[in-house]
N, C-alpha and C positions, 0 to 999 in steps of 0.2 A: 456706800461703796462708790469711788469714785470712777467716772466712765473712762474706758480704755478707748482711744482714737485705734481703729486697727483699720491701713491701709494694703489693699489686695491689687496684684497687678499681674495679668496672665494673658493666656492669649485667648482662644473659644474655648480650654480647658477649666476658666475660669468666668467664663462670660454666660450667663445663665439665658440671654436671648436666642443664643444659638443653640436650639434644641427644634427636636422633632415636633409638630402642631400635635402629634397622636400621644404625644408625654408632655403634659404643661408643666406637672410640677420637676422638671428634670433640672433640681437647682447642681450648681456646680458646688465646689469646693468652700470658694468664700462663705456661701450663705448659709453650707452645712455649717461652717465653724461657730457663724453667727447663733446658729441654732443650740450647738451642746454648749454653747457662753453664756455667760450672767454680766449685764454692764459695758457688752460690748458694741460701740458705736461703728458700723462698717462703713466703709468709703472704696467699695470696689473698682476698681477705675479697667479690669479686665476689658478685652473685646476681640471677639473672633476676629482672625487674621494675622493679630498684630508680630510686629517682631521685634526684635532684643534693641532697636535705634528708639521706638515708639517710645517702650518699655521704660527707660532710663529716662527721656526725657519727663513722663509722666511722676516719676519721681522726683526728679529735681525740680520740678513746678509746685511737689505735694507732700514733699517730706514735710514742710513746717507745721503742718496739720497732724501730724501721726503720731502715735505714741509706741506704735509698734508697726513692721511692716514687713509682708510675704510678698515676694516676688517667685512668681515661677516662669523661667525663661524659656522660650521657643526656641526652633531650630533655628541655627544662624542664617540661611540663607532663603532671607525676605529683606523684602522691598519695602520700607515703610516711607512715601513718597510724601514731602513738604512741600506741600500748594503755594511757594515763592517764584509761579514763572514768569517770566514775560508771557508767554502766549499759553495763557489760559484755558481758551478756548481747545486745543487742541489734548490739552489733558483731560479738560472734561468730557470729550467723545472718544475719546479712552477708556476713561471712567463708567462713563453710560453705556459703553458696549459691553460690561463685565458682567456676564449672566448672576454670578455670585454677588460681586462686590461692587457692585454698582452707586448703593447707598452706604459707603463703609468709607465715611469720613465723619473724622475724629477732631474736634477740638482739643487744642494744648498747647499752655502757655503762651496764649494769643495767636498760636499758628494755626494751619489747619494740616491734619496727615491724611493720608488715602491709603488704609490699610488691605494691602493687594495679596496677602500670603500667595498663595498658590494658583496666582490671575491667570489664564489660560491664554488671555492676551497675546497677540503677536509681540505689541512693543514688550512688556513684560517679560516674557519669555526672551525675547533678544538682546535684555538686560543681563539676564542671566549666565544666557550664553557667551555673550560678546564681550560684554565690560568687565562682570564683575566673577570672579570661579570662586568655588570654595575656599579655597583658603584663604582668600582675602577676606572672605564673609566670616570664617572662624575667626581670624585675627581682631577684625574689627568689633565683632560680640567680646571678646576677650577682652579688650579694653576697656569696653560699656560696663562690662560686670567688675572690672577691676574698680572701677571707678565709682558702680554702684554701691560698694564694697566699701570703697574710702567717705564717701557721703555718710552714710551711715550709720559709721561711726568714730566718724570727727563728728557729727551730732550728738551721738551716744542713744542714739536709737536701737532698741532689740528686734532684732532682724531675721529671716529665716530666706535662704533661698529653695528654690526647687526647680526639676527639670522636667520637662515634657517627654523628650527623647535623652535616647544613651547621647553623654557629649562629652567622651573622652579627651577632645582635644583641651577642655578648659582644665589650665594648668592653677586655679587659684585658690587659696587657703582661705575659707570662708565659712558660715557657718551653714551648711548644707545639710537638708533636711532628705532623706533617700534611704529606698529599702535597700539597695546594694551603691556603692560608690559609685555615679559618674553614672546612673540609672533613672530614669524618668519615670513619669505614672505610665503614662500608655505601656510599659515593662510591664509595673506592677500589675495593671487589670487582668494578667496571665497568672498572678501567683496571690492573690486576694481569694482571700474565702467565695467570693461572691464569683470569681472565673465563670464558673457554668453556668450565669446568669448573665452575661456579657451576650449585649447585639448587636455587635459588627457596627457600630456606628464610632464618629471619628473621636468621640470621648468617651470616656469610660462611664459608665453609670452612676448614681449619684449612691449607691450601695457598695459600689469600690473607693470612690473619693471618703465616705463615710469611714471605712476599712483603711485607709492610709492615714487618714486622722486620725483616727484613734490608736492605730499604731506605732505612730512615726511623729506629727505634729503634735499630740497633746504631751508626749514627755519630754519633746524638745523647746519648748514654747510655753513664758511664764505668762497663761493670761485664768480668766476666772474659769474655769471649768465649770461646768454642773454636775452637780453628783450624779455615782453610777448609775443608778436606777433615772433619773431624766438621761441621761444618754443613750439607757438603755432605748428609754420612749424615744427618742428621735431616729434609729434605727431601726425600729417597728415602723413608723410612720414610712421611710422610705422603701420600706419594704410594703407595704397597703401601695402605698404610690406607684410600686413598679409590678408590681399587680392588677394593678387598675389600669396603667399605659397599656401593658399586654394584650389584654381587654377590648380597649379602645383597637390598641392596632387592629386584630383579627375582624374586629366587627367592621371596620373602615375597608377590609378585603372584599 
């Protein structure tokens, strides 16, 4: 069987670093995929922060590599900043003052980004306020995805989008992977078997990502499956695993 190139692009929804120290195995989405597959090569390119500018460029550096590719898009309004300044210096005491995002640069396509999602930053913040409002930010995601849309397949790539948050504003015919229209996962972890297993943390568990996979990604998405019973085992596994986080947290109280 020959190996399936499968490229993942998301924000911390799919970035498996960005997890609690007291849940190590808190993999996200890509790795669960990786796991109910047979033959699947993953090239996760995900990372906490990022936003829908990062996102597209990360794909047009990396489509030639893919045989298949999941995007799942963030809220429009982030800052994904290109380290092309004259003064240097003063973006990176910016940078270093970001209690969170301090170390959240990114290579790509020979650039470097500074993925600031939600920087609490003075200047950050008076980005948002000052320059750029919402709708400028949906318009210009709109475009990205449009375009991410058109790459795709003018390659003839098999593609799948996905959303974070509700984003009604995206008007595009695409092939959209969601439990309800224009509905994100962070929805779904409200209406997944696993709900009353949800801990308030900024991703959903990897026992809800498991649950939208298997409901929504495996029949949209032609790749090698593993038969029922090993899927079944990988959902037993994340369930020992979040078990065992549980665990850990109380004893760490």
């Amino acid at each position: 069987m020959a190996t399936i190139k499968l490229l993942t692009i998301a924000d911390g929804f799919g970035d498996s670093r960005a997890v609690p120290d007291w849940y190590p195995n808190y993999i996200k989405w890509p790795e669960i995929i990786q796991l109910m597959t047979r033959g699947v090569e993953l090239h996760n390119l995900s990372r906490y922060g990022a936003g829908n500018e990062y996102m597209v460029n990360q794909l047009r550096h990396n489509i030639k590599n893919a045989d298949v590719v999941l995007v799942q898009w963030a809220q429009p309004n982030r800052l994904d900043l290109l380290l092309d300044h004259g003064d240097d210096q003063f973006w990176q005491g910016v940078i270093q003052s970001d209690p969170v995002y301090c170390d959240n640069i990114v290579p790509c396509g020979g650039h470097r980004f500074w993925l600031s999602s939600g920087s609490t930053t003075s200047v950050i913040q008076q980005y948002h306020r000052t320059y750029i409002g919402m709708a400028q930010h949906q318009s210009r995601s709109q475009l990205w995805i449009e375009y991410a849309k058109l790459l795709l397949e003018t390659h003839k790539i098999d593609y799948g989008f996905m959303l974070v948050e509700h984003s009604q504003y995206l008007d595009i015919d695409a092939h959209w992977i969601c439990h309800e229209p224009g509905c994100g996962m962070n929805d779904f972890r409200h209406k997944s078997k696993y709900s009353d297993l949800d801990l308030g943390l900024v991703q959903p568990i990897p026992l809800v990502a498991f649950d939208f996979i298997k409901q929504y990604i495996m029949p949209s998405m032609d790749l090698p499956w593993r038969r029922p019973t090993e899927i079944d085992a990988v959902e037993n596994m994340l369930y020992r695993h979040y078990q065992q986080a549980i665990t850990h947290r109380y004893d760490k109280i």
